[in-house]
PDB file of N, CA, C and O in Angstrom:
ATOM      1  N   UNK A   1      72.390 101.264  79.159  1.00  0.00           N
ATOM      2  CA  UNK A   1      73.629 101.848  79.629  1.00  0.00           C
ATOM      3  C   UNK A   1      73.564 101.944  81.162  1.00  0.00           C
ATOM      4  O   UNK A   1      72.717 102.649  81.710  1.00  0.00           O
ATOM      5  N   UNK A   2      74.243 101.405  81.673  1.00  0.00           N
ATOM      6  CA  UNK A   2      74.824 101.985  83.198  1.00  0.00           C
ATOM      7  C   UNK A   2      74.590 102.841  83.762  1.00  0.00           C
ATOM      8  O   UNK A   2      74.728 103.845  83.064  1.00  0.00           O
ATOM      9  N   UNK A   3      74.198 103.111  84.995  1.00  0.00           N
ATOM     10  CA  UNK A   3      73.974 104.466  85.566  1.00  0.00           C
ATOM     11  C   UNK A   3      75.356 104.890  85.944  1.00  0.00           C
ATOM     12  O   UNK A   3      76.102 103.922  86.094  1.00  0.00           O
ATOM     13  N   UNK A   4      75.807 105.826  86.102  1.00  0.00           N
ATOM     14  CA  UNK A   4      76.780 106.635  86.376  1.00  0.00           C
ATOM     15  C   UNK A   4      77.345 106.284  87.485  1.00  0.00           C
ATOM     16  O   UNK A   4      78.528 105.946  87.451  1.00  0.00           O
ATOM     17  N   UNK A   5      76.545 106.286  88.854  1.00  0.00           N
ATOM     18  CA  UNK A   5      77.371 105.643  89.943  1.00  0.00           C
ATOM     19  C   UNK A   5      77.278 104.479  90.081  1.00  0.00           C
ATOM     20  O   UNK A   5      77.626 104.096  91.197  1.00  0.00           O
ATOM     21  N   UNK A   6      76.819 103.431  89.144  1.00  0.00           N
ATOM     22  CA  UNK A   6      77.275 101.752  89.140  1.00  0.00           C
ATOM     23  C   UNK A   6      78.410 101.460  88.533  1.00  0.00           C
ATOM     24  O   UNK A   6      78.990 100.387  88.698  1.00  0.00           O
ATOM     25  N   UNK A   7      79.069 102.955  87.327  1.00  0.00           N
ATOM     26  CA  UNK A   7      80.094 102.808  87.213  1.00  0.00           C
ATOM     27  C   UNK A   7      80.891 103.539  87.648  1.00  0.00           C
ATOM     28  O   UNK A   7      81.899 103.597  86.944  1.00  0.00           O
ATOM     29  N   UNK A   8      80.912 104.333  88.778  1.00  0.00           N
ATOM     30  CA  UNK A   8      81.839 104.801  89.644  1.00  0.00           C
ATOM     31  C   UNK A   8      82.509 103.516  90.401  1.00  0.00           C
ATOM     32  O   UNK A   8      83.648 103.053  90.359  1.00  0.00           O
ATOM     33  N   UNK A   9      81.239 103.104  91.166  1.00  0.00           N
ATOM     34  CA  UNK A   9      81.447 101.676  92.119  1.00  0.00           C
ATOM     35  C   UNK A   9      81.820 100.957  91.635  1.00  0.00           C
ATOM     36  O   UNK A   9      82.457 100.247  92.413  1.00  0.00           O
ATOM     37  N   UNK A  10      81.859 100.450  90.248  1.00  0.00           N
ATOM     38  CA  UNK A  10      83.010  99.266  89.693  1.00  0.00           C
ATOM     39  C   UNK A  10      84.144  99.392  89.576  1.00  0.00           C
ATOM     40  O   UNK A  10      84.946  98.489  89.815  1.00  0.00           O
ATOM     41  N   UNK A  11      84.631 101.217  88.953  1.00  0.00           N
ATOM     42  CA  UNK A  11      85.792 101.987  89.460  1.00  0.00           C
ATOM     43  C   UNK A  11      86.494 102.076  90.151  1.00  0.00           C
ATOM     44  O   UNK A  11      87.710 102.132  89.970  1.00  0.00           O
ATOM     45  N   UNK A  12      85.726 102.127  91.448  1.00  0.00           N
ATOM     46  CA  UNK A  12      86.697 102.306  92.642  1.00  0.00           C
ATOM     47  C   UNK A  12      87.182 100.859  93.242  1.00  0.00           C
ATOM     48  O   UNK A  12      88.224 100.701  93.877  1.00  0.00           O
ATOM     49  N   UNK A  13      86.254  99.852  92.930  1.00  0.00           N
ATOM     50  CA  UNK A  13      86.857  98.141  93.118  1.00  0.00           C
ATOM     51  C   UNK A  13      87.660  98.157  92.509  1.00  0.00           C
ATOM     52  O   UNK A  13      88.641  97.879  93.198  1.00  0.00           O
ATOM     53  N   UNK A  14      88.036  98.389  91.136  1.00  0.00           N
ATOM     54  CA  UNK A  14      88.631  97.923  89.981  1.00  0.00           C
ATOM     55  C   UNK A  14      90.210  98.445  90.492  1.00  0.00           C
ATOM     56  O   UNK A  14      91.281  97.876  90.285  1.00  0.00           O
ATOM     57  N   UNK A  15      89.980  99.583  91.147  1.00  0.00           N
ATOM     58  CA  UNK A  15      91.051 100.434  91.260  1.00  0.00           C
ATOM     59  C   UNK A  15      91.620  99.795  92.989  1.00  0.00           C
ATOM     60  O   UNK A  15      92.838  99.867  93.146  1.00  0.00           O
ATOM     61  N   UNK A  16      90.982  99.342  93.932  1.00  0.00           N
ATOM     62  CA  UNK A  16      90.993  99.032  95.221  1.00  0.00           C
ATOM     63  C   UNK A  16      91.615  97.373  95.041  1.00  0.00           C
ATOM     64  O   UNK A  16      92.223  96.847  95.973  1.00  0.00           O
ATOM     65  N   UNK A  17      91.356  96.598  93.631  1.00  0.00           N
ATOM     66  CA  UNK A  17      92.486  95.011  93.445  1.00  0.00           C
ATOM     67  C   UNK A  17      93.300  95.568  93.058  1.00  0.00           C
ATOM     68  O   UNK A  17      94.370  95.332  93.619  1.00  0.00           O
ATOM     69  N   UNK A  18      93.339  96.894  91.606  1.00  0.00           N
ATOM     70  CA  UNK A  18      94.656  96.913  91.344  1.00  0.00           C
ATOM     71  C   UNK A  18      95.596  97.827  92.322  1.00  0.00           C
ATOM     72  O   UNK A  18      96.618  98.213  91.756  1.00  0.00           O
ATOM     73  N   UNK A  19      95.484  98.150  93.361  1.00  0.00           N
ATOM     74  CA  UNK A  19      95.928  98.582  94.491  1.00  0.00           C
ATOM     75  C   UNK A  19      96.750  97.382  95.174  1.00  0.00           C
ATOM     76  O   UNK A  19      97.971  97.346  95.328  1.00  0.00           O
ATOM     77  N   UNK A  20      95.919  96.521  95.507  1.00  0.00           N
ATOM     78  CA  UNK A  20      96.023  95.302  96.001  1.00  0.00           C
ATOM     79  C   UNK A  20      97.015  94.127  95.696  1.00  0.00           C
ATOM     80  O   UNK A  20      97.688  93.476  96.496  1.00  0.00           O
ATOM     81  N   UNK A  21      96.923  94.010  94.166  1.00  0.00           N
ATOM     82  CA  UNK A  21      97.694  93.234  93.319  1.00  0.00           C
ATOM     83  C   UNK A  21      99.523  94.465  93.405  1.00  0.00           C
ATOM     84  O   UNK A  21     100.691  94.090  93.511  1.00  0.00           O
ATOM     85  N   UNK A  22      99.193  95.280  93.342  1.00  0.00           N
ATOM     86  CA  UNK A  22     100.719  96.428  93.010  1.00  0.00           C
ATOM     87  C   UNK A  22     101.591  95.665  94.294  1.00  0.00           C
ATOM     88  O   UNK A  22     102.603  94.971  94.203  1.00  0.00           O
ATOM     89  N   UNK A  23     100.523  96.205  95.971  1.00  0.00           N
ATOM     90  CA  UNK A  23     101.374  95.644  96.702  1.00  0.00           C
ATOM     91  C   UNK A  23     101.412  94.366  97.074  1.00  0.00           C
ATOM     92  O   UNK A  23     101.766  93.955  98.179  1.00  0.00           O
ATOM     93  N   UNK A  24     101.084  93.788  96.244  1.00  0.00           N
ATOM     94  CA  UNK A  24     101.759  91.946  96.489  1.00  0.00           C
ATOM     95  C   UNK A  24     103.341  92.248  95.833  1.00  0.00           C
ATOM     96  O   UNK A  24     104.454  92.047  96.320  1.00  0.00           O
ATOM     97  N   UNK A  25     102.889  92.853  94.436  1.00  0.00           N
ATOM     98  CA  UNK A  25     104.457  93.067  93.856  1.00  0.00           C
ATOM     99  C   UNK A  25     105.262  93.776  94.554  1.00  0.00           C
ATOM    100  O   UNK A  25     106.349  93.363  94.958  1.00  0.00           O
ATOM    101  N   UNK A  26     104.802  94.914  94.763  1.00  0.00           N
ATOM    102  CA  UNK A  26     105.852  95.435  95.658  1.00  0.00           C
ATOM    103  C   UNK A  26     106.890  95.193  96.644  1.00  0.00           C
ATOM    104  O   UNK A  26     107.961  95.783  96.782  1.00  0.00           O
ATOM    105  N   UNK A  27     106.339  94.113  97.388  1.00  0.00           N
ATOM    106  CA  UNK A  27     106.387  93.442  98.842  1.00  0.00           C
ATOM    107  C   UNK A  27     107.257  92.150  98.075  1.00  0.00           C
ATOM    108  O   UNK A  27     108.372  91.819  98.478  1.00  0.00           O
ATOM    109  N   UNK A  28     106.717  91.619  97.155  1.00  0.00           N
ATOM    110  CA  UNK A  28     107.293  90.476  96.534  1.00  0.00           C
ATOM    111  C   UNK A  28     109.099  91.314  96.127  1.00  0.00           C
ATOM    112  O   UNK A  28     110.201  91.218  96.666  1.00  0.00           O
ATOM    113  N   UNK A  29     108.680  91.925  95.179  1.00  0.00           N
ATOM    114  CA  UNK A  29     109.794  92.756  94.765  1.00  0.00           C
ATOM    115  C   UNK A  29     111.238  93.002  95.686  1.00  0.00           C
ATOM    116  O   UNK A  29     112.387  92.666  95.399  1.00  0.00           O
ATOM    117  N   UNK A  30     110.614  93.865  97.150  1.00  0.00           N
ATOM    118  CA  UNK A  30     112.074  93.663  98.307  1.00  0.00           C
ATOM    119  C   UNK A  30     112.130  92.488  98.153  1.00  0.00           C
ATOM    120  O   UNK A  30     113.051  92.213  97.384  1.00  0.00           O
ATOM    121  N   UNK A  31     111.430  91.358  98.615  1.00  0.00           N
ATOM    122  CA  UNK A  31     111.987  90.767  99.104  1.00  0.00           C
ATOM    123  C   UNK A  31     113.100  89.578  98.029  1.00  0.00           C
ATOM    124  O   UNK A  31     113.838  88.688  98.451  1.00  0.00           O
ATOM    125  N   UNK A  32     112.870  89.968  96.675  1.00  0.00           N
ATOM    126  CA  UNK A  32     113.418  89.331  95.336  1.00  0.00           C
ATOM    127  C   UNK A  32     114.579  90.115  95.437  1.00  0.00           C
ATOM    128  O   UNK A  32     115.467  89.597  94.760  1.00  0.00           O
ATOM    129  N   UNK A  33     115.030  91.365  96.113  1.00  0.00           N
ATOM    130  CA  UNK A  33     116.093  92.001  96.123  1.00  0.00           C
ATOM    131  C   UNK A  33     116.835  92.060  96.923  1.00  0.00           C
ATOM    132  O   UNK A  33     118.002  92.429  96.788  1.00  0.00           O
ATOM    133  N   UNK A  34     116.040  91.534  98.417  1.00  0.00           N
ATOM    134  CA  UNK A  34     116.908  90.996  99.366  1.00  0.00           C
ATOM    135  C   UNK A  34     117.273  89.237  99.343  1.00  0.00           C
ATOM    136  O   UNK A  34     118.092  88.670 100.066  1.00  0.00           O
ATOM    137  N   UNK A  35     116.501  88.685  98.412  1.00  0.00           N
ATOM    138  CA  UNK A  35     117.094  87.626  98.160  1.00  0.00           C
ATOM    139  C   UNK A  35     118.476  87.447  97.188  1.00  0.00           C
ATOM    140  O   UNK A  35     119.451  86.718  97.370  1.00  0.00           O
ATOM    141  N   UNK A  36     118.191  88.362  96.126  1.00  0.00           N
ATOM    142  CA  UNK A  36     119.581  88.631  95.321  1.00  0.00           C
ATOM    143  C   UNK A  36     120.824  89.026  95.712  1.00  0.00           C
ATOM    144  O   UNK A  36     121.822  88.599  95.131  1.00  0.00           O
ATOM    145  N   UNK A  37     120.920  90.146  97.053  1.00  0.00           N
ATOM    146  CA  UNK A  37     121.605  90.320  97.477  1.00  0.00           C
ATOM    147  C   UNK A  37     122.124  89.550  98.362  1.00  0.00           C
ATOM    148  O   UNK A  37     123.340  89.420  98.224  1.00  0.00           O
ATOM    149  N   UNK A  38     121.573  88.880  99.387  1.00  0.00           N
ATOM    150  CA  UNK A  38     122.037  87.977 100.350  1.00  0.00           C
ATOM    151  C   UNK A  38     123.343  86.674  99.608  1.00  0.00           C
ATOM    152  O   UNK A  38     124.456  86.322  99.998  1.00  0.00           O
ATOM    153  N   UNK A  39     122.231  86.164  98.056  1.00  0.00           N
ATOM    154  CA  UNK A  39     122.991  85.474  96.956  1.00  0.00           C
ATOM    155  C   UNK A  39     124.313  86.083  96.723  1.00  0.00           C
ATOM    156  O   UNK A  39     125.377  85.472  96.823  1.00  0.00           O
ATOM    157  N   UNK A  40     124.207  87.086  96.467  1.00  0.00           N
ATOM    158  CA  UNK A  40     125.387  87.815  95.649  1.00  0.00           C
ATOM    159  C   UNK A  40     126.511  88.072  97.011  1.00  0.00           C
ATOM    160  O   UNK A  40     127.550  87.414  96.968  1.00  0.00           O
ATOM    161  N   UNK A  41     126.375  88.683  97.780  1.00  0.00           N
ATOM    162  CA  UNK A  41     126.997  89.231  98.524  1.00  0.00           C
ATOM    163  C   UNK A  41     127.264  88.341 100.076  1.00  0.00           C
ATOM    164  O   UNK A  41     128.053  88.707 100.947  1.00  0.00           O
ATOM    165  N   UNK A  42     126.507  87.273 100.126  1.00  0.00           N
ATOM    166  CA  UNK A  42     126.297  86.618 101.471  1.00  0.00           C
ATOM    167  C   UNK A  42     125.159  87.333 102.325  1.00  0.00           C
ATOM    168  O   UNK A  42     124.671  88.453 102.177  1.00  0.00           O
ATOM    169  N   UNK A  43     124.857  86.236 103.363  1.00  0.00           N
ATOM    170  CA  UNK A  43     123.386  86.775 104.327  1.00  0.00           C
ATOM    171  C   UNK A  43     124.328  87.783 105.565  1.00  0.00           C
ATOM    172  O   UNK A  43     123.669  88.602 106.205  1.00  0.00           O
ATOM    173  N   UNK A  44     125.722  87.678 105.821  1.00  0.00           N
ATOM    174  CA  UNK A  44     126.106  88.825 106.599  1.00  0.00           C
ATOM    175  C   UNK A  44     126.254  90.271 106.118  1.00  0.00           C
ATOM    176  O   UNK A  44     126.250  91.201 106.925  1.00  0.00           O
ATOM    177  N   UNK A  45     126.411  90.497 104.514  1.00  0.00           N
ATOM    178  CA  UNK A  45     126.118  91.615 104.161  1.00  0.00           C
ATOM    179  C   UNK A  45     125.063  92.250 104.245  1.00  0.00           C
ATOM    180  O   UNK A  45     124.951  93.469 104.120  1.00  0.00           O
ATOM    181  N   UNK A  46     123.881  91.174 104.549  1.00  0.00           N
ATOM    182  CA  UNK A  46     122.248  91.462 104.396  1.00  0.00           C
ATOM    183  C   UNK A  46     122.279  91.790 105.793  1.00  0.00           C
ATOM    184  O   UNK A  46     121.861  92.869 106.213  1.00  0.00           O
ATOM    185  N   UNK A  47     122.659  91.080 106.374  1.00  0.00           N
ATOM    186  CA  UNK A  47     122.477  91.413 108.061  1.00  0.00           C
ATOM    187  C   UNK A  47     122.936  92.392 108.381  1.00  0.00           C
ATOM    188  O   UNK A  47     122.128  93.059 109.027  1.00  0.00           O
ATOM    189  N   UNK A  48     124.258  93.044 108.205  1.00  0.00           N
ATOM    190  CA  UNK A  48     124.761  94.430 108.318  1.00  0.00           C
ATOM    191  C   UNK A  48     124.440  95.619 107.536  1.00  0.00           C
ATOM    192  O   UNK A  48     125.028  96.688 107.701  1.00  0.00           O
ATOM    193  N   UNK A  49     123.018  95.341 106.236  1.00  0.00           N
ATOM    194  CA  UNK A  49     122.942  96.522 105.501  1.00  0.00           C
ATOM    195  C   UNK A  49     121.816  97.388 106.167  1.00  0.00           C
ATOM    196  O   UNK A  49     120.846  96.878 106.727  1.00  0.00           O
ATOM    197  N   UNK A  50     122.008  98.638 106.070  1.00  0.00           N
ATOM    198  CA  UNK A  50     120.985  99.675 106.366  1.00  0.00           C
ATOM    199  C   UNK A  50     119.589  99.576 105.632  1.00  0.00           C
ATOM    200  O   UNK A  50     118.487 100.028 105.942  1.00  0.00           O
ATOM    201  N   UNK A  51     119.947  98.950 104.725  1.00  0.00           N
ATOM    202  CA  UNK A  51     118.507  98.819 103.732  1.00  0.00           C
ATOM    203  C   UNK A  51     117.711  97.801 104.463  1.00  0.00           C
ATOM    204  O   UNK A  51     116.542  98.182 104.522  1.00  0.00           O
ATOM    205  N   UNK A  52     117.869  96.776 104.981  1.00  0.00           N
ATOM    206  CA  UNK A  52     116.983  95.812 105.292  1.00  0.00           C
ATOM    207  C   UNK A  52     115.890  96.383 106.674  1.00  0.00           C
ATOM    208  O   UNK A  52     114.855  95.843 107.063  1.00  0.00           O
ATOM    209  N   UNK A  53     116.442  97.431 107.113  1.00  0.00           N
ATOM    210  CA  UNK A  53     115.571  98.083 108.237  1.00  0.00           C
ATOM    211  C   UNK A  53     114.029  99.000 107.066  1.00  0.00           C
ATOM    212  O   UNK A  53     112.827  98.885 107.305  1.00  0.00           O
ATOM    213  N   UNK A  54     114.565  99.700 106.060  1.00  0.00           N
ATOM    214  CA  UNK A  54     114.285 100.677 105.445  1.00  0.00           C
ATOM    215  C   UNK A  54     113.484  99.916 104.406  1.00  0.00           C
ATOM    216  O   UNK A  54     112.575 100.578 103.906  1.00  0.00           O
ATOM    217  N   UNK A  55     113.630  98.565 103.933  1.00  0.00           N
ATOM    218  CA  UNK A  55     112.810  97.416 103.009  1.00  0.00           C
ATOM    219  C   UNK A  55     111.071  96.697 104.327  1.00  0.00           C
ATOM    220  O   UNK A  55     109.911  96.369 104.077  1.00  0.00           O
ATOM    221  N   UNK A  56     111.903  96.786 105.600  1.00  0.00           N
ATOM    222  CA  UNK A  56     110.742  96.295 106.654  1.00  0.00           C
ATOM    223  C   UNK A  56     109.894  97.336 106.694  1.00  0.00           C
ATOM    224  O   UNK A  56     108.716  96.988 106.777  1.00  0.00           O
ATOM    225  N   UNK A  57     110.120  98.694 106.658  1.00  0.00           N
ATOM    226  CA  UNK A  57     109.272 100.189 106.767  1.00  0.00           C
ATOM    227  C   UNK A  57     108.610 100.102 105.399  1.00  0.00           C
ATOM    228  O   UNK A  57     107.386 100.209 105.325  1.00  0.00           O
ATOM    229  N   UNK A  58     109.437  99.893 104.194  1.00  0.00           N
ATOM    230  CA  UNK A  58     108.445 100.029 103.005  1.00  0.00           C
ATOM    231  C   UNK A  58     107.021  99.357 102.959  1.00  0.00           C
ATOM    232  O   UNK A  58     105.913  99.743 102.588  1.00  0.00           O
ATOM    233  N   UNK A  59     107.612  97.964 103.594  1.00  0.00           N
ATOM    234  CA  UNK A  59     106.945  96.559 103.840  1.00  0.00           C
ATOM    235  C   UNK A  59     105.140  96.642 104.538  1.00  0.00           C
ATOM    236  O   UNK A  59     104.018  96.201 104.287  1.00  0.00           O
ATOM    237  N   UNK A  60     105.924  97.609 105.632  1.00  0.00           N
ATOM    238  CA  UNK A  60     104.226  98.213 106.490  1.00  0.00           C
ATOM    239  C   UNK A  60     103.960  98.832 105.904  1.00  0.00           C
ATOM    240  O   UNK A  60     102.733  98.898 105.987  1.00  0.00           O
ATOM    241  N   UNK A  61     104.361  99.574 105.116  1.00  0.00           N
ATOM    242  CA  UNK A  61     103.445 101.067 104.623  1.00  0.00           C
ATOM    243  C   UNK A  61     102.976 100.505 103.337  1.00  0.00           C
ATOM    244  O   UNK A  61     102.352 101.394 102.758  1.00  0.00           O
ATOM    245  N   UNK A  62     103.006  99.246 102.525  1.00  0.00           N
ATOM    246  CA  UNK A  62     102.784  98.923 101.944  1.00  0.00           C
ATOM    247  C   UNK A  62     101.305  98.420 102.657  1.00  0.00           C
ATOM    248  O   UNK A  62     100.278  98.987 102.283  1.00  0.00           O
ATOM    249  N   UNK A  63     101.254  97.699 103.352  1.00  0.00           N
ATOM    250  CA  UNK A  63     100.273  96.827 103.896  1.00  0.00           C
ATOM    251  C   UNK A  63      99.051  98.151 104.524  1.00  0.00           C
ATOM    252  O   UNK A  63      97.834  97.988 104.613  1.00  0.00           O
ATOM    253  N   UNK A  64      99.705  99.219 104.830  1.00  0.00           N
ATOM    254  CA  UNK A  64      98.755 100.090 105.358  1.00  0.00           C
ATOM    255  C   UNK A  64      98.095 101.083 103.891  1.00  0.00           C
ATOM    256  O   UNK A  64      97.147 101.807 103.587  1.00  0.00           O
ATOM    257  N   UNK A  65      98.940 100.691 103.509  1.00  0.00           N
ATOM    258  CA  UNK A  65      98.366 101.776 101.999  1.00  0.00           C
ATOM    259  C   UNK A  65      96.963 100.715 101.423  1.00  0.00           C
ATOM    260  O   UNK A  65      95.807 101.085 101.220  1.00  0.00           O
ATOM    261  N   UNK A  66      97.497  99.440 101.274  1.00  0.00           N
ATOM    262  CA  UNK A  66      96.454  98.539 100.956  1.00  0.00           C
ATOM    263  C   UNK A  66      95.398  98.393 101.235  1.00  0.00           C
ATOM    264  O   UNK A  66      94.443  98.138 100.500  1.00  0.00           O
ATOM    265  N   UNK A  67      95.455  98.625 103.016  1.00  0.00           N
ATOM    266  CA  UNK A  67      94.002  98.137 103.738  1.00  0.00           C
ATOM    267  C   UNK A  67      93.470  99.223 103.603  1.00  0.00           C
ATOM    268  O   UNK A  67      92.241  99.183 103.559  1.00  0.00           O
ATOM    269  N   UNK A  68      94.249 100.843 103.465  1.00  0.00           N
ATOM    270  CA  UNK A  68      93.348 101.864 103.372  1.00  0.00           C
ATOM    271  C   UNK A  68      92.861 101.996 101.602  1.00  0.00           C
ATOM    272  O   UNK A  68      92.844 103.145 101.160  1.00  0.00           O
ATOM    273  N   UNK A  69      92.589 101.174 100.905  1.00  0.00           N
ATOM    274  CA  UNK A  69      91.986 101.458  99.375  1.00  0.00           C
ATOM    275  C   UNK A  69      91.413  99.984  99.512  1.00  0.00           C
ATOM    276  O   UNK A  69      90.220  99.923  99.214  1.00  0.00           O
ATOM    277  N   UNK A  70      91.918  98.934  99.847  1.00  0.00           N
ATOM    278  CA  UNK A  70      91.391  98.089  99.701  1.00  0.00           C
ATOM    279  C   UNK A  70      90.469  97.257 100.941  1.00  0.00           C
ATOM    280  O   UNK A  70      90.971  96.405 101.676  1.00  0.00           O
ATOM    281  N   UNK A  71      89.285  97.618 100.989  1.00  0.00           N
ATOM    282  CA  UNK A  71      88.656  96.994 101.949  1.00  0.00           C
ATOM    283  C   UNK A  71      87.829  95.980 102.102  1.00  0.00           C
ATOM    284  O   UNK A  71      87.404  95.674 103.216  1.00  0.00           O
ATOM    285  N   UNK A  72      87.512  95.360 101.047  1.00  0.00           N
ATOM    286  CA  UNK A  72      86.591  93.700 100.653  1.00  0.00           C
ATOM    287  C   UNK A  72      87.515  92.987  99.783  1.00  0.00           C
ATOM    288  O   UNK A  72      88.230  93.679  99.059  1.00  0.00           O
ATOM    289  N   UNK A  73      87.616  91.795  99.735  1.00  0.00           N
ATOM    290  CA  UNK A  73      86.880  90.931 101.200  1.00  0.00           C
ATOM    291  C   UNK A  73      88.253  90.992 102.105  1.00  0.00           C
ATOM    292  O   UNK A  73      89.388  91.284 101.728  1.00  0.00           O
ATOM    293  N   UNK A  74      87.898  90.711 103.114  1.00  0.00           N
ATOM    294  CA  UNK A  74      88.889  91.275 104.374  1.00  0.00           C
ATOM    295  C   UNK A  74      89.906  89.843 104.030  1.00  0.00           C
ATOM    296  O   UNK A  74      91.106  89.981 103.794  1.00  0.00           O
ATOM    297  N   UNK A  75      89.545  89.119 104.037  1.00  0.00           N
ATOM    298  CA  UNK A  75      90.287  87.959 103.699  1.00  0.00           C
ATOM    299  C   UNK A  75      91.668  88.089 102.861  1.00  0.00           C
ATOM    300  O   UNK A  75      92.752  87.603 103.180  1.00  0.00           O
ATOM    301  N   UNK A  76      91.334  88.951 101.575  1.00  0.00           N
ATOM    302  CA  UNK A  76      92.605  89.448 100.614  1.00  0.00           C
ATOM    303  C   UNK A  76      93.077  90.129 101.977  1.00  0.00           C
ATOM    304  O   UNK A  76      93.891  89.299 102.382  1.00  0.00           O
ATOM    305  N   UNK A  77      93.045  91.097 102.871  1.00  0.00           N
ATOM    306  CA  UNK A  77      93.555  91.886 103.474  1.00  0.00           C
ATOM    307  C   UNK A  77      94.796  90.893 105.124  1.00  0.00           C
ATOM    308  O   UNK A  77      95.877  91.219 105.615  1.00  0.00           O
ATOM    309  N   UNK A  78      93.893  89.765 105.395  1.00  0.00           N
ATOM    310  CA  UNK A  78      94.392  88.953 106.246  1.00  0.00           C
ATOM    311  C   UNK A  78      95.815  88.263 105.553  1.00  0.00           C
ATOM    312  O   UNK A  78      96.944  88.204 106.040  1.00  0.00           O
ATOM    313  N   UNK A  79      95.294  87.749 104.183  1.00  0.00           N
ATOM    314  CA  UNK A  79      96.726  87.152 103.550  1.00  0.00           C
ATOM    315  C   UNK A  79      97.619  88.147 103.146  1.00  0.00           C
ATOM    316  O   UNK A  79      98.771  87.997 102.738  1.00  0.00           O
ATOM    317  N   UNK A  80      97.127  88.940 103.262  1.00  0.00           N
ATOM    318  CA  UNK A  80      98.524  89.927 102.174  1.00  0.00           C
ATOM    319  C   UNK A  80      99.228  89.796 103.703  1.00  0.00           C
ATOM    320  O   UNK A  80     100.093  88.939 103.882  1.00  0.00           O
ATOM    321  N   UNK A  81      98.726  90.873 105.008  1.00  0.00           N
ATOM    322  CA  UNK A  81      99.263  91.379 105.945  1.00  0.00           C
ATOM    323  C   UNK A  81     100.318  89.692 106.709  1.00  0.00           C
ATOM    324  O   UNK A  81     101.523  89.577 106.930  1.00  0.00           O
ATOM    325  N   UNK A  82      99.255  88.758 106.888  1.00  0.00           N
ATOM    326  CA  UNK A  82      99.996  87.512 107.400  1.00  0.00           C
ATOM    327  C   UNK A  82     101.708  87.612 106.320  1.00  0.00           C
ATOM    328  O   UNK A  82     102.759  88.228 106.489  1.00  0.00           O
ATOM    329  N   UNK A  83     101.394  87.013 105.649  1.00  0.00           N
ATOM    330  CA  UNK A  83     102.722  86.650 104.259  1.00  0.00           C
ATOM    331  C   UNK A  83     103.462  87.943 104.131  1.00  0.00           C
ATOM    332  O   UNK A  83     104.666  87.688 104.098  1.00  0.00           O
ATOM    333  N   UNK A  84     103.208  89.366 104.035  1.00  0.00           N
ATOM    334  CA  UNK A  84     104.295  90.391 103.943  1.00  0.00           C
ATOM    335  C   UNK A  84     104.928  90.496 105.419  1.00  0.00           C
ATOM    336  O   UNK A  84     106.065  90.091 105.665  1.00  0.00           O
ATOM    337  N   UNK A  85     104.088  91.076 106.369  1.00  0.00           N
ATOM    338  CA  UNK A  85     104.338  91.077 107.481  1.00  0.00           C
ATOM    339  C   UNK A  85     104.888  89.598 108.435  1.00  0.00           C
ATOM    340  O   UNK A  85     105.371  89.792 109.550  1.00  0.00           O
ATOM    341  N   UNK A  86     104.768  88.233 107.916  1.00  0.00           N
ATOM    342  CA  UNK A  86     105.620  87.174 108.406  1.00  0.00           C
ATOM    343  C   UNK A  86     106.918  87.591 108.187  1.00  0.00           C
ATOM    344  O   UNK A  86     107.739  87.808 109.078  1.00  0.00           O
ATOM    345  N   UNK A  87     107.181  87.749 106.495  1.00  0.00           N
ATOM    346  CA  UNK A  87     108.701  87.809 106.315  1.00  0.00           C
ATOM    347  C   UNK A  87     109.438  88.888 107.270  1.00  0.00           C
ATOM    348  O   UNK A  87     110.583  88.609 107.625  1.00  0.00           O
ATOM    349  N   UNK A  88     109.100  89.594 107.525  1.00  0.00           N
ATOM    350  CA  UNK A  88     109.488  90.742 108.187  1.00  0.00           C
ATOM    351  C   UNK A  88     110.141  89.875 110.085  1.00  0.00           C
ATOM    352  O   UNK A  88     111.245  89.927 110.626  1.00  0.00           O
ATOM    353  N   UNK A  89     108.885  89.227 110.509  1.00  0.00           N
ATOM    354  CA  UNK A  89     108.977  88.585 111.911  1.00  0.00           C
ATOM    355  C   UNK A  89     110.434  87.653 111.510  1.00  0.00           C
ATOM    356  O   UNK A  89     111.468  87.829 112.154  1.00  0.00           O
ATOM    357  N   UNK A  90     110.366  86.820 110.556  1.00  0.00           N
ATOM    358  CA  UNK A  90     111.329  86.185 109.718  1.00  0.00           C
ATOM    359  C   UNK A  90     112.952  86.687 110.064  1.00  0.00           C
ATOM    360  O   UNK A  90     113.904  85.997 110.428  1.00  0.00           O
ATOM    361  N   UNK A  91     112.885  87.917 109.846  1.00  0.00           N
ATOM    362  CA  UNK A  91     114.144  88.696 108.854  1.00  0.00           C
ATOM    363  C   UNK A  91     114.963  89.166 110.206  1.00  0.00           C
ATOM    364  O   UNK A  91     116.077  89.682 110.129  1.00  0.00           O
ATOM    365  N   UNK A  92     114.143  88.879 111.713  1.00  0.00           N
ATOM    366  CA  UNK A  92     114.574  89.586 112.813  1.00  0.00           C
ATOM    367  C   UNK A  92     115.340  88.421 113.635  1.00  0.00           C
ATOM    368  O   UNK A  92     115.877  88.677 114.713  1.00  0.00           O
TER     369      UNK A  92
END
């Protein structure tokens, strides 16, 4: 059987991807809703909505929630931040 803190430490990884994996969805998610809307409504409704400022804020705090639980391998941490944080440079 396992010692107790080898299974803490698999714990807190286990818990630090599925951290990781949430905000890919998350991040994926706006931006599946600012794609629907732009569809539905046109890209000048998107351009004039209050939400698309308030979807870029979710966007960082997503990426900062991540790097603070998720810290190996830094690499997951470079792609998430590049690809969430592009769309954002994108959207301006």
């Amino acid at each position: 059987m396992p010692d107790p803190t080898s299974v803490l430490l698999y714990i807190k990884q286990m818990l630090g991807d599925l951290i990781y994996i949430n905000g890919i969805i998350a991040a994926e998610l706006i931006n599946i809703t600012e794609n629907t809307a732009a569809m539905r409504r046109g890209e000048d409704f998107l351009a004039e909505s209050q939400c698309t400022q308030e979807h870029d804020d979710l966007k960082e705090n997503i990426v900062k929630i991540v790097k603070n639980y998720k810290q190996k391998p830094e690499e997951f941490l470079k792609i998430l931040e590049k690809h969430v944080l592009k769309h954002l440079d994108e959207s301006k």
